[in-house]
PyMOL Python script that loads the backbone (N, CA, C, O; Angstrom):
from pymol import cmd

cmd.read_pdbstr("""\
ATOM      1  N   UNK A   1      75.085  43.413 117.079  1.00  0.00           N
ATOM      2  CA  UNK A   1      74.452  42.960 118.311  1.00  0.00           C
ATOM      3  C   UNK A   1      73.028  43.502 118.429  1.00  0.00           C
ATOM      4  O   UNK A   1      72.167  42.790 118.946  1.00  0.00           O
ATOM      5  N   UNK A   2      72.776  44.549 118.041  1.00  0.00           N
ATOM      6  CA  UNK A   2      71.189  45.434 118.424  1.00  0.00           C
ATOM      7  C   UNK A   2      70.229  44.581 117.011  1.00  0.00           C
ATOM      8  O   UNK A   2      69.140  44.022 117.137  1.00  0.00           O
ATOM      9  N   UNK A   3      70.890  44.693 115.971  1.00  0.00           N
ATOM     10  CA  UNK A   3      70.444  43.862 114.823  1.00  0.00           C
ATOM     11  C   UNK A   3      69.890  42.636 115.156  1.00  0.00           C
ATOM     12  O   UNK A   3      68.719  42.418 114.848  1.00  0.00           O
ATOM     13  N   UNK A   4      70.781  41.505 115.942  1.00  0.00           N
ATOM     14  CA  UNK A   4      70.127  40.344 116.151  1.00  0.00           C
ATOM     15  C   UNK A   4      69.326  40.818 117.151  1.00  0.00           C
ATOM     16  O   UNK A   4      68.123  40.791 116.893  1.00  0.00           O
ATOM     17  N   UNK A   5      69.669  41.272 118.284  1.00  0.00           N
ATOM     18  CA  UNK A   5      68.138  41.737 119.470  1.00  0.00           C
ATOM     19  C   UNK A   5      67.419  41.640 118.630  1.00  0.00           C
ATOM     20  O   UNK A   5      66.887  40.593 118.260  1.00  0.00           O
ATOM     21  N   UNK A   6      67.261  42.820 118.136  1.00  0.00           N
ATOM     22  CA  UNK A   6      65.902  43.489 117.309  1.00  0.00           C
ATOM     23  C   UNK A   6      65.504  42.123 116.613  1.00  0.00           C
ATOM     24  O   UNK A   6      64.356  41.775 116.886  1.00  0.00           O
ATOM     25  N   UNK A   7      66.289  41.171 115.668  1.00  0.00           N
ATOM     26  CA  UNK A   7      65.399  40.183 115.112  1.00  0.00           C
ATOM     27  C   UNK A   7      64.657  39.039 116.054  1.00  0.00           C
ATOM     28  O   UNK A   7      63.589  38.455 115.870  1.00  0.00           O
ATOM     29  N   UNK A   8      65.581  38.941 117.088  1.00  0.00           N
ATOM     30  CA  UNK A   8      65.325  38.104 117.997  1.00  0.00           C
ATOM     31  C   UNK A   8      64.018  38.420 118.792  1.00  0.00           C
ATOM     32  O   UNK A   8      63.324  37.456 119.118  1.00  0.00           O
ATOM     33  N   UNK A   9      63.526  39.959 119.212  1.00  0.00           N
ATOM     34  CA  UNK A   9      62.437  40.279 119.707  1.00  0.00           C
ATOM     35  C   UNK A   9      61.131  40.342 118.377  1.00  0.00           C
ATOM     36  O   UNK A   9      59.912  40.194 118.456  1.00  0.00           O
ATOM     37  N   UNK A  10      61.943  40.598 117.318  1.00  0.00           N
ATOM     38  CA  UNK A  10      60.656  40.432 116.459  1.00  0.00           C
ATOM     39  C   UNK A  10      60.438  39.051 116.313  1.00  0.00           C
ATOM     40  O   UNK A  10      59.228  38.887 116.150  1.00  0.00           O
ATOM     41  N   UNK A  11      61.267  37.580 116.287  1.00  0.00           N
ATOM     42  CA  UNK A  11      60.709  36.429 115.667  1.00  0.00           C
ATOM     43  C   UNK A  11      59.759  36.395 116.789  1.00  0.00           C
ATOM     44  O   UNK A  11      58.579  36.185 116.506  1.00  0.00           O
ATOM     45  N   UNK A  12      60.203  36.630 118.444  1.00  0.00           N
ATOM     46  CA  UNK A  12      59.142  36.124 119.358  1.00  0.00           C
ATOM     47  C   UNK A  12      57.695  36.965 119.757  1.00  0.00           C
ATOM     48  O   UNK A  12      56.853  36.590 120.572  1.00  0.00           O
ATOM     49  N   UNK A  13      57.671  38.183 118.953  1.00  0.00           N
ATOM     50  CA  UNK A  13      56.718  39.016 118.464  1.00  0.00           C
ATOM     51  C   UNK A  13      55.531  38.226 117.755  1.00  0.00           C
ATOM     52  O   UNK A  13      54.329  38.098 117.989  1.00  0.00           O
ATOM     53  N   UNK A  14      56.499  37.706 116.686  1.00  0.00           N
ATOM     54  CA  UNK A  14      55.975  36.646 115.498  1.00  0.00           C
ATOM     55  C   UNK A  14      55.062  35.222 116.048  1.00  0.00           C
ATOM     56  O   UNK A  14      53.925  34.853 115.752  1.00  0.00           O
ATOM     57  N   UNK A  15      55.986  34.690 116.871  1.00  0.00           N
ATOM     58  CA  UNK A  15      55.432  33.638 117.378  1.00  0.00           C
ATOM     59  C   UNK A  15      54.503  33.606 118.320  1.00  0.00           C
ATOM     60  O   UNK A  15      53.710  32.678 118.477  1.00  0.00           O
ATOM     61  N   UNK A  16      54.585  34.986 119.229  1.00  0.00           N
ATOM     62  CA  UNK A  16      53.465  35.102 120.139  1.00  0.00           C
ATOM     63  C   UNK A  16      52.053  35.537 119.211  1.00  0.00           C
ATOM     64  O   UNK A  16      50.941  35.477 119.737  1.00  0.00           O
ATOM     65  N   UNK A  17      52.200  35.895 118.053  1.00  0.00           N
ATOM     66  CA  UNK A  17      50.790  36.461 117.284  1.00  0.00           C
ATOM     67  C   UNK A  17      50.583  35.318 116.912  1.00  0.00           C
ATOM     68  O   UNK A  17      49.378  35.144 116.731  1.00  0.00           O
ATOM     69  N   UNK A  18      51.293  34.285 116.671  1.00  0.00           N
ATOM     70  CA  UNK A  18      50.332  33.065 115.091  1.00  0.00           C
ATOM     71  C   UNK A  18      49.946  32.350 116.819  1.00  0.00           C
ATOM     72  O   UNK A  18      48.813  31.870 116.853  1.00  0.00           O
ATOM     73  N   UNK A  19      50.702  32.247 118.111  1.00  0.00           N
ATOM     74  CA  UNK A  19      50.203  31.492 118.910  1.00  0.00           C
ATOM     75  C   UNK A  19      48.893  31.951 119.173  1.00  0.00           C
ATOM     76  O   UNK A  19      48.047  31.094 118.918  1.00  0.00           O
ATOM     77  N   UNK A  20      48.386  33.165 119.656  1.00  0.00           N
ATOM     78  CA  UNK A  20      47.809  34.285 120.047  1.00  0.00           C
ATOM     79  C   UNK A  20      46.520  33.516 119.221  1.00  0.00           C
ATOM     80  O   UNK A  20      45.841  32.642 119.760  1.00  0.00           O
ATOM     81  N   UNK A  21      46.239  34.135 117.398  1.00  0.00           N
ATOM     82  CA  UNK A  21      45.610  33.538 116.819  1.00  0.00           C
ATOM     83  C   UNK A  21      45.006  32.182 116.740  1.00  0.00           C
ATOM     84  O   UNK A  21      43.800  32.040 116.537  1.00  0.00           O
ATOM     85  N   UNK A  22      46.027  30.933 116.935  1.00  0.00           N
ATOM     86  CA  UNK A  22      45.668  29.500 116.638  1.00  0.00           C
ATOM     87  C   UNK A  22      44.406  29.387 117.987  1.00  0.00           C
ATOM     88  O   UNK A  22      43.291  28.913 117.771  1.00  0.00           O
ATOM     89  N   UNK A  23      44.891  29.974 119.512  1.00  0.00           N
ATOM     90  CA  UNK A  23      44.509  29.671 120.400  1.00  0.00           C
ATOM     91  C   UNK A  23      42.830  30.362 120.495  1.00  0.00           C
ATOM     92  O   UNK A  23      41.881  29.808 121.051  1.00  0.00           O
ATOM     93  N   UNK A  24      42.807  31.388 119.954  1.00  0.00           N
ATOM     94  CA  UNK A  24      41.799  32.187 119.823  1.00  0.00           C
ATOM     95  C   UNK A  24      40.723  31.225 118.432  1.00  0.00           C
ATOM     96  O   UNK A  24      39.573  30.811 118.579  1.00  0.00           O
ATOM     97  N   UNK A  25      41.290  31.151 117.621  1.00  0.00           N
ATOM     98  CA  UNK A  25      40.674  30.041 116.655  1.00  0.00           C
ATOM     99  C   UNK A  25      39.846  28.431 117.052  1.00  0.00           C
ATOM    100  O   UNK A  25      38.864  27.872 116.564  1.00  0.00           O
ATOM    101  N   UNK A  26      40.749  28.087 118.110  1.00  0.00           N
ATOM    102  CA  UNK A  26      40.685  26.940 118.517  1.00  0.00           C
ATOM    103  C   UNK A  26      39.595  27.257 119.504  1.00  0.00           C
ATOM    104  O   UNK A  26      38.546  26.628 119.367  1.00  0.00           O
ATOM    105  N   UNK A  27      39.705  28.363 120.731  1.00  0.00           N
ATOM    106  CA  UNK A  27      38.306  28.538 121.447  1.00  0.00           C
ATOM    107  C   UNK A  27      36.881  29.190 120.746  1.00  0.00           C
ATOM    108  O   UNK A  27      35.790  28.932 121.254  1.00  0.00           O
ATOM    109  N   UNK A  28      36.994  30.046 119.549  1.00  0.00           N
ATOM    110  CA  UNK A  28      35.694  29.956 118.644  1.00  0.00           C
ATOM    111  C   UNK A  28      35.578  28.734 118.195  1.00  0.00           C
ATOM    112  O   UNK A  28      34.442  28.516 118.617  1.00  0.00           O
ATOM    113  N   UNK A  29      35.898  27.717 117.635  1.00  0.00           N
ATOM    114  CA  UNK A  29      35.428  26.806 117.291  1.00  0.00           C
ATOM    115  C   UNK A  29      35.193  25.816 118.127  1.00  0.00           C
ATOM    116  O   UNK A  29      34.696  24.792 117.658  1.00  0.00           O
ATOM    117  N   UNK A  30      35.499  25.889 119.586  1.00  0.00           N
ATOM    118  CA  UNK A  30      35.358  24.646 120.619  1.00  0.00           C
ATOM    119  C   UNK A  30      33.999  25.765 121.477  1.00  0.00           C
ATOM    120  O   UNK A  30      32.952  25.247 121.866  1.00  0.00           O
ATOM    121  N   UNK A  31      34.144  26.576 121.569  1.00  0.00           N
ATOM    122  CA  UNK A  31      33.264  26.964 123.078  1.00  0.00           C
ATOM    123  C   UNK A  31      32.209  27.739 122.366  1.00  0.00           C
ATOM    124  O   UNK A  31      31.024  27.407 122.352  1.00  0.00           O
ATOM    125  N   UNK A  32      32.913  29.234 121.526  1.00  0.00           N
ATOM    126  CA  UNK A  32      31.663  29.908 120.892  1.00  0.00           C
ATOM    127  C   UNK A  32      30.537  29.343 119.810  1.00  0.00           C
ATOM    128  O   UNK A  32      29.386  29.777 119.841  1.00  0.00           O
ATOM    129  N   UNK A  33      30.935  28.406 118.914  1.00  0.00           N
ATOM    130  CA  UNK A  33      30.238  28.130 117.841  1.00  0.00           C
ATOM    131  C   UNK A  33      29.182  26.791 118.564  1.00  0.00           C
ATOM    132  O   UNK A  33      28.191  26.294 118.030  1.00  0.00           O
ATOM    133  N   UNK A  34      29.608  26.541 119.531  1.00  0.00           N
ATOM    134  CA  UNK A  34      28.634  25.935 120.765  1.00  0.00           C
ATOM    135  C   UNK A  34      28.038  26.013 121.356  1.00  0.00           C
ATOM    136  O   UNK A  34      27.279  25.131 121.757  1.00  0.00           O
ATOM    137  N   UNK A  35      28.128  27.552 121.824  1.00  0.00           N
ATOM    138  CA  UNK A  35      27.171  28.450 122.724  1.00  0.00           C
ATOM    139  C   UNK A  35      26.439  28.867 121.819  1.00  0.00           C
ATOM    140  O   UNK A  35      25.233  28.897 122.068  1.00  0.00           O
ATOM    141  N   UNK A  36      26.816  29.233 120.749  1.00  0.00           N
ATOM    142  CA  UNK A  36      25.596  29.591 119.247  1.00  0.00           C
ATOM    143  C   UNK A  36      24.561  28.906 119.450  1.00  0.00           C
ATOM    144  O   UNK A  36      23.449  29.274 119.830  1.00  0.00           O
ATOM    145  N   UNK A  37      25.132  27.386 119.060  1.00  0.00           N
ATOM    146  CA  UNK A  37      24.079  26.693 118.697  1.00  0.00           C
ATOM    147  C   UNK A  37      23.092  26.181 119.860  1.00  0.00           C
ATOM    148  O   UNK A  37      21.875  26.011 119.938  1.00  0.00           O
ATOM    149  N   UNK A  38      23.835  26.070 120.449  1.00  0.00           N
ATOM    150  CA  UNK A  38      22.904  25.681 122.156  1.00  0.00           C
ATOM    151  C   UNK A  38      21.815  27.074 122.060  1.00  0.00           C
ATOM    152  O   UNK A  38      20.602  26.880 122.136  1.00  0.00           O
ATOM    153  N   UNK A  39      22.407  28.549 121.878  1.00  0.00           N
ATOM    154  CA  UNK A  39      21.500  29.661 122.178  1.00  0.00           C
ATOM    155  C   UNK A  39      20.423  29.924 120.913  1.00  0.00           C
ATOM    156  O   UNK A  39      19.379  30.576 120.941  1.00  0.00           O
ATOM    157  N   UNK A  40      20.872  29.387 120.091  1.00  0.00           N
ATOM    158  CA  UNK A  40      19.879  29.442 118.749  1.00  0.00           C
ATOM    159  C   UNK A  40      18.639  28.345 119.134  1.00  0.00           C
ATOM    160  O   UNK A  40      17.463  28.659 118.954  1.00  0.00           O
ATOM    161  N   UNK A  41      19.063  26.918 119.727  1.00  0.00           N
ATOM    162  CA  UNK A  41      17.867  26.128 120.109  1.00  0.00           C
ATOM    163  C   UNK A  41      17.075  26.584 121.320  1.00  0.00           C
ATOM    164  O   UNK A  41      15.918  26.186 121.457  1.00  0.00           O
ATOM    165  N   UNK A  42      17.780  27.613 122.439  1.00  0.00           N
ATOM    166  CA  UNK A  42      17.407  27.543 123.486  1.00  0.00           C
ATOM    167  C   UNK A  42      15.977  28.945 122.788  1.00  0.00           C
ATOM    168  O   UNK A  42      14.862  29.059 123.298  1.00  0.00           O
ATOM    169  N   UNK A  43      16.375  29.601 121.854  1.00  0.00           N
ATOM    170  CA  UNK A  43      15.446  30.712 121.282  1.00  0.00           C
ATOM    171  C   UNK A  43      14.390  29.825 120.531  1.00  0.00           C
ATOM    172  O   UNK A  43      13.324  30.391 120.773  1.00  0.00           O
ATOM    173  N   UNK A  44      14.223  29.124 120.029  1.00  0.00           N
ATOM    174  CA  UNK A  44      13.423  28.137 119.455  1.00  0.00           C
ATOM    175  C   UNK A  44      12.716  27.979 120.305  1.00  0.00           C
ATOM    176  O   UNK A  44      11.671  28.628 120.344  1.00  0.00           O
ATOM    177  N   UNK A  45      13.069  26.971 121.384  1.00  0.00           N
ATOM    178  CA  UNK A  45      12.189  26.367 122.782  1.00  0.00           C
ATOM    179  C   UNK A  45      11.457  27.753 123.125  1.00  0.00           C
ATOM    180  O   UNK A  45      10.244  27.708 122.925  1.00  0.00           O
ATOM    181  N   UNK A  46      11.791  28.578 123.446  1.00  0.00           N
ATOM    182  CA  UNK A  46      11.486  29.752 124.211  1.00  0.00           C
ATOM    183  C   UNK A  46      10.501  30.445 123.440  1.00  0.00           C
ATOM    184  O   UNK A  46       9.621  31.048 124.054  1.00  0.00           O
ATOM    185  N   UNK A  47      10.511  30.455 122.193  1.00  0.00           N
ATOM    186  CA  UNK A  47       9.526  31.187 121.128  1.00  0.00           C
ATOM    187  C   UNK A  47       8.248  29.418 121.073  1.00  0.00           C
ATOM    188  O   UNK A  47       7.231  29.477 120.383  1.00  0.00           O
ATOM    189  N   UNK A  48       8.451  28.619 121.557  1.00  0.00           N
ATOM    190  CA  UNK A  48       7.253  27.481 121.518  1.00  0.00           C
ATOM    191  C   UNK A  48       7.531  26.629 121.027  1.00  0.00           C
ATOM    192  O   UNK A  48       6.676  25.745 121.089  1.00  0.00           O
ATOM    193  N   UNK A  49       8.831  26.268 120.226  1.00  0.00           N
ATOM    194  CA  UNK A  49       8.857  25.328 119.808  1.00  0.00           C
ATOM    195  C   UNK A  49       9.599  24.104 120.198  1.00  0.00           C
ATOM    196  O   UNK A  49      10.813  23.939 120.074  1.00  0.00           O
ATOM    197  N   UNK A  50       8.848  23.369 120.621  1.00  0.00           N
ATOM    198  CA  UNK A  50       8.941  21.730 121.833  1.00  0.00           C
ATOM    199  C   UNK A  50      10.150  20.945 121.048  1.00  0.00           C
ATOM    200  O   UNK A  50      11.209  20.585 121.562  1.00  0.00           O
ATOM    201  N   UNK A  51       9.714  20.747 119.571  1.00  0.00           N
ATOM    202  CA  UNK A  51       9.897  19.414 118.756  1.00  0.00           C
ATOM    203  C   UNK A  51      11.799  19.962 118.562  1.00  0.00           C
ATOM    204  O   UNK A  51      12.598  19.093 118.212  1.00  0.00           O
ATOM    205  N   UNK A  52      12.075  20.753 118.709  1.00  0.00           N
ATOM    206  CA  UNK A  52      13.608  21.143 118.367  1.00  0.00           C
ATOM    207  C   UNK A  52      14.848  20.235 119.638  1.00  0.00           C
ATOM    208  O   UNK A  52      14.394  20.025 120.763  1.00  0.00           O
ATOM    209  N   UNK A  53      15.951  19.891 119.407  1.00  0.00           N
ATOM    210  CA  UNK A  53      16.906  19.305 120.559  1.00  0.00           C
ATOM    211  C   UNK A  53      18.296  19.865 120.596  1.00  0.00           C
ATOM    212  O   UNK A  53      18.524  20.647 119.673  1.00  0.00           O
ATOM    213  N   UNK A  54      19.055  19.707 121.241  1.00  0.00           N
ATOM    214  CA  UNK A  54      20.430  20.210 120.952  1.00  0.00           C
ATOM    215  C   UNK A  54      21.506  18.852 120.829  1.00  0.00           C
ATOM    216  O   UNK A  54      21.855  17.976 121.620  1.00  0.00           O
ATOM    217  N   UNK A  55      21.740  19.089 119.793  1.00  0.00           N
ATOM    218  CA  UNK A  55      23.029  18.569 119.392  1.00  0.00           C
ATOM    219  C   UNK A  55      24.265  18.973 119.664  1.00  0.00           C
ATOM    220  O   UNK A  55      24.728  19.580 118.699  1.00  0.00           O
ATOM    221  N   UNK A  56      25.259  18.874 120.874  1.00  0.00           N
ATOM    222  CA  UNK A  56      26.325  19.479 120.499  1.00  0.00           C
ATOM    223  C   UNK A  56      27.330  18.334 121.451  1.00  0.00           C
ATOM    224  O   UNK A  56      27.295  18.211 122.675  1.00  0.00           O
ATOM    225  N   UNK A  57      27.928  17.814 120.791  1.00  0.00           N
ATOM    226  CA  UNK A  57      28.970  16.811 121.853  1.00  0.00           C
ATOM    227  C   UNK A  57      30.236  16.731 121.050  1.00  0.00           C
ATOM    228  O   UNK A  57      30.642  15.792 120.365  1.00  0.00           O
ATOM    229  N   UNK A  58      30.778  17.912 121.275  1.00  0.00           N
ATOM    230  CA  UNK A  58      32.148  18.072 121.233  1.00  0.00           C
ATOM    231  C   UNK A  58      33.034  18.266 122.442  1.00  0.00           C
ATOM    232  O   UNK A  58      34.174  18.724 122.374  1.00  0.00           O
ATOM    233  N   UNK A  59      32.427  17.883 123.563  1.00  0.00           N
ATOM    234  CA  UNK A  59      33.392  17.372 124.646  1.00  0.00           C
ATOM    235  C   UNK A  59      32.125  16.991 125.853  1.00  0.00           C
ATOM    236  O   UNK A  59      30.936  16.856 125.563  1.00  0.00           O
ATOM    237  N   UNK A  60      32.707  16.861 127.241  1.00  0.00           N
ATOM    238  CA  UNK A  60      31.985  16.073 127.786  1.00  0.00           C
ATOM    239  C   UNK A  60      31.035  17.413 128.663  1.00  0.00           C
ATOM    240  O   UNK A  60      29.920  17.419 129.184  1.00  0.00           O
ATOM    241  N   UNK A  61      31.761  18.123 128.556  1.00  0.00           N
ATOM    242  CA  UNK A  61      30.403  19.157 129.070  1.00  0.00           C
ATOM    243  C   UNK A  61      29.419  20.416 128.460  1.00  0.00           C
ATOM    244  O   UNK A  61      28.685  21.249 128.991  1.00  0.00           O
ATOM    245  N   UNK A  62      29.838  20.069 126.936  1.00  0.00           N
ATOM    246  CA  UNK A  62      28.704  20.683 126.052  1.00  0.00           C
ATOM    247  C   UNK A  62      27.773  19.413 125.840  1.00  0.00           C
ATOM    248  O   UNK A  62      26.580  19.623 125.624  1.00  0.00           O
ATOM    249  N   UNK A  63      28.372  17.763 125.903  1.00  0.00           N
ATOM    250  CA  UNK A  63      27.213  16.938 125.738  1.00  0.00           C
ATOM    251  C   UNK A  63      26.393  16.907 126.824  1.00  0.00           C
ATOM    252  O   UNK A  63      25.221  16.551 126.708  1.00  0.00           O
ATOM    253  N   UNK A  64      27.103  17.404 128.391  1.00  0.00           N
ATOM    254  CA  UNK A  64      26.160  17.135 129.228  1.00  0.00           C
ATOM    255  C   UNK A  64      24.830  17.993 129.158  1.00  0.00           C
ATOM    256  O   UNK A  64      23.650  17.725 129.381  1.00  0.00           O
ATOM    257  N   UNK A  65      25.498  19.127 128.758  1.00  0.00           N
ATOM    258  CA  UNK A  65      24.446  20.878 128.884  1.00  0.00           C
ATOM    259  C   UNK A  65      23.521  20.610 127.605  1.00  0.00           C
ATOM    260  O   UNK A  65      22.472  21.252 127.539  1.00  0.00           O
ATOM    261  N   UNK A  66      23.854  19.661 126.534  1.00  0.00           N
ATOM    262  CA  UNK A  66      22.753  19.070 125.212  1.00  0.00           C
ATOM    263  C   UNK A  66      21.674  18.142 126.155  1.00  0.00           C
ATOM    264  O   UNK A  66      20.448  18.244 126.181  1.00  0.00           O
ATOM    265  N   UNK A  67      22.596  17.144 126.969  1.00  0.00           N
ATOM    266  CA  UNK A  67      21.451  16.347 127.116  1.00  0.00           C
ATOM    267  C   UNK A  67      20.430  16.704 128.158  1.00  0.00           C
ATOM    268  O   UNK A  67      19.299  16.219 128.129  1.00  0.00           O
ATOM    269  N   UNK A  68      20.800  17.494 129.014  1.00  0.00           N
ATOM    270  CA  UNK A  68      19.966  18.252 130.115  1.00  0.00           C
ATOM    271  C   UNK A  68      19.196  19.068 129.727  1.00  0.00           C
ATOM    272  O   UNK A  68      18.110  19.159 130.298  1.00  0.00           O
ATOM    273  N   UNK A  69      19.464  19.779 128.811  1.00  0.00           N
ATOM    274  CA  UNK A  69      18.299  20.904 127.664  1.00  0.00           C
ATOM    275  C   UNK A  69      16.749  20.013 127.080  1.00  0.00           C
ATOM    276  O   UNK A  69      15.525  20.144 127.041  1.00  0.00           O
ATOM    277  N   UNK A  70      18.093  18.866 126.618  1.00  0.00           N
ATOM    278  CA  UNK A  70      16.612  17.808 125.678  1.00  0.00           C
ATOM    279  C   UNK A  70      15.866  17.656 126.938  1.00  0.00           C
ATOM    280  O   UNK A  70      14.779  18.209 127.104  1.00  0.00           O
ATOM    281  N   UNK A  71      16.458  16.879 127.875  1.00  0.00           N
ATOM    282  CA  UNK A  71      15.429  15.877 128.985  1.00  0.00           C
ATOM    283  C   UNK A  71      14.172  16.901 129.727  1.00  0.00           C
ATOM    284  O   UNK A  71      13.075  16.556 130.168  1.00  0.00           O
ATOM    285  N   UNK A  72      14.794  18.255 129.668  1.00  0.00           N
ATOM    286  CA  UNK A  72      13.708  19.213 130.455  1.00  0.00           C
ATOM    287  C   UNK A  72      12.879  19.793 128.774  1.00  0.00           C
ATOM    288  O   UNK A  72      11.749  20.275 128.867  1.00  0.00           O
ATOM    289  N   UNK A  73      13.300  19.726 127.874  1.00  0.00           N
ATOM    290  CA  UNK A  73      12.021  19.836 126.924  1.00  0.00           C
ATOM    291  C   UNK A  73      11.488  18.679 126.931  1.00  0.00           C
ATOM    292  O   UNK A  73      10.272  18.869 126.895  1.00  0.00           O
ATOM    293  N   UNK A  74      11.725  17.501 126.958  1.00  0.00           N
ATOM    294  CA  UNK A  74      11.066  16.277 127.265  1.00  0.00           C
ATOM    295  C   UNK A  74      10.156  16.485 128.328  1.00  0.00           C
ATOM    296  O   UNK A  74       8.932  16.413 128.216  1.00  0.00           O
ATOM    297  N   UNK A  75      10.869  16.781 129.507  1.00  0.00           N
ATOM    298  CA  UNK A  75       9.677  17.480 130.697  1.00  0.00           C
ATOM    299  C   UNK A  75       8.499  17.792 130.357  1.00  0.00           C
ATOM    300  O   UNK A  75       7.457  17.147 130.242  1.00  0.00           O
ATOM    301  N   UNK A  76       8.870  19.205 130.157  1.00  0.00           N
ATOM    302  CA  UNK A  76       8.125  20.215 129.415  1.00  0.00           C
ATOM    303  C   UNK A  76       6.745  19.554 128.584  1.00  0.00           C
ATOM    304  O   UNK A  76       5.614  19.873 128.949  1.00  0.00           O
ATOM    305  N   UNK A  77       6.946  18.692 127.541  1.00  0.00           N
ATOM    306  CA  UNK A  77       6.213  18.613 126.124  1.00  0.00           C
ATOM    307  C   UNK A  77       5.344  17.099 127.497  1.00  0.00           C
ATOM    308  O   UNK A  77       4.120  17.019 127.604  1.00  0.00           O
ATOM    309  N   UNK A  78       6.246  16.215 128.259  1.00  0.00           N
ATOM    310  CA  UNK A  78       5.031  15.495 129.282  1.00  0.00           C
ATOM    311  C   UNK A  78       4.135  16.050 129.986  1.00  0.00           C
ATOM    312  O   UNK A  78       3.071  15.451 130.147  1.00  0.00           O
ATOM    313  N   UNK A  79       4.318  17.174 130.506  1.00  0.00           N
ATOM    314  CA  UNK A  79       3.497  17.884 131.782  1.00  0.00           C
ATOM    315  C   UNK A  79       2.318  18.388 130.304  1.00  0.00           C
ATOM    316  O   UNK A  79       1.094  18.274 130.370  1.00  0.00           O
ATOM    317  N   UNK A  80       2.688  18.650 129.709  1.00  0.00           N
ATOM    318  CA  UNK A  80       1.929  19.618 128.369  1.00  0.00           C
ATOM    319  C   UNK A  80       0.567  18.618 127.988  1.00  0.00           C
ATOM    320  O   UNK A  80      -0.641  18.818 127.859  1.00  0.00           O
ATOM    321  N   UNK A  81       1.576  17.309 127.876  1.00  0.00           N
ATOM    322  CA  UNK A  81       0.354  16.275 127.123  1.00  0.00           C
ATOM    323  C   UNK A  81      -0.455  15.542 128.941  1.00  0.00           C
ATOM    324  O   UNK A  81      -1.622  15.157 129.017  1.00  0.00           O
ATOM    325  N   UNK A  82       0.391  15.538 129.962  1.00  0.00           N
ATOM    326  CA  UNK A  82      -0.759  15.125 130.445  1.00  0.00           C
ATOM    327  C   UNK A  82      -1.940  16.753 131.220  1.00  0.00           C
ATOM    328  O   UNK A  82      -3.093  16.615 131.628  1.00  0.00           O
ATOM    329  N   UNK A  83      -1.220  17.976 131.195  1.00  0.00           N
ATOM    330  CA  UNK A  83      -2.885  18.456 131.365  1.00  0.00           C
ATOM    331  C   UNK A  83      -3.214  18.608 130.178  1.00  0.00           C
ATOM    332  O   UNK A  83      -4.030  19.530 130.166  1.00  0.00           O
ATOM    333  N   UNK A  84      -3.029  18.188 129.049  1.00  0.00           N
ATOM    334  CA  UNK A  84      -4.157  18.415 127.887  1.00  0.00           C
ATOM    335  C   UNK A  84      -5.588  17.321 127.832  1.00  0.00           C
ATOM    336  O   UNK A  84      -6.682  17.458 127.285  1.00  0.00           O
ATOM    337  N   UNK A  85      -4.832  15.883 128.909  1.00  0.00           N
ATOM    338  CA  UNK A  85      -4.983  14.959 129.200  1.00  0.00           C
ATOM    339  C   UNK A  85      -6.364  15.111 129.955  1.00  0.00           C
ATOM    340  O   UNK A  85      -7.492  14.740 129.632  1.00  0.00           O
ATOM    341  N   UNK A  86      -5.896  15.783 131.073  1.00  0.00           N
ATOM    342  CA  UNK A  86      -7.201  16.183 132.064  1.00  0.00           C
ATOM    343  C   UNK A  86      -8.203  17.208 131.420  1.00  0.00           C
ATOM    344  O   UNK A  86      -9.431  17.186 131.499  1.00  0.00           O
ATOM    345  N   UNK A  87      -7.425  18.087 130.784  1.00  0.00           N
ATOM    346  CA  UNK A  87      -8.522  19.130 130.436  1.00  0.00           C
ATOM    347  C   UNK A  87      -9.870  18.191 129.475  1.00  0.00           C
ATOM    348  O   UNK A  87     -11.061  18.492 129.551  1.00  0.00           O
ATOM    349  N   UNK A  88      -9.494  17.408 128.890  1.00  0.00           N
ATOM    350  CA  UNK A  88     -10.387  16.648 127.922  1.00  0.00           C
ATOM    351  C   UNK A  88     -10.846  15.917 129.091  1.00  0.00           C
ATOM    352  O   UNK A  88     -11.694  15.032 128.972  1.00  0.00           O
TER     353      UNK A  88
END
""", "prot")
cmd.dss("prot")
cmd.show_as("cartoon", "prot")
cmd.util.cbc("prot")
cmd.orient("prot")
């Protein structure tokens, strides 16, 4: 009787770790490796560089937070060209 306990608390030992893992796997590759790349372009923009965009649409609210990034460097690079506009 203590024999099966004991196996019985270890299989669900077992199953709570590979769950534990898959789930942890599954949010680095959905949320962190997203926030990377969003924070790697957002360091780009920020160090000057206009011409860079974010790509990331692996669900509907990393595409929204891509396309709202582009449209305000879009901003950005208009306001840029029209006072370069006036200054000339």
């Amino acid at each position: 009787r203590d024999a099966s306990m004991l196996t019985s608390v270890f299989m669900q030992v077992i199953i709570f770790a590979t769950l534990f893992v898959f789930i942890y796997l599954l949010i680095k590759r959905v949320i962190i490796n997203n926030l990377k790349k969003i924070n790697d372009t957002l360091s780009q923009i920020t160090n000057g560089d206009l011409s860079v965009t974010v790509d990331v649409r692996s669900n509907k609210e990393f595409s929204s937070l891509s396309d709202d990034i582009n449209s305000t460097v879009a901003t950005l690079k208009r306001y840029i060209a029209e006072s370069a506009a006036r200054i000339d």
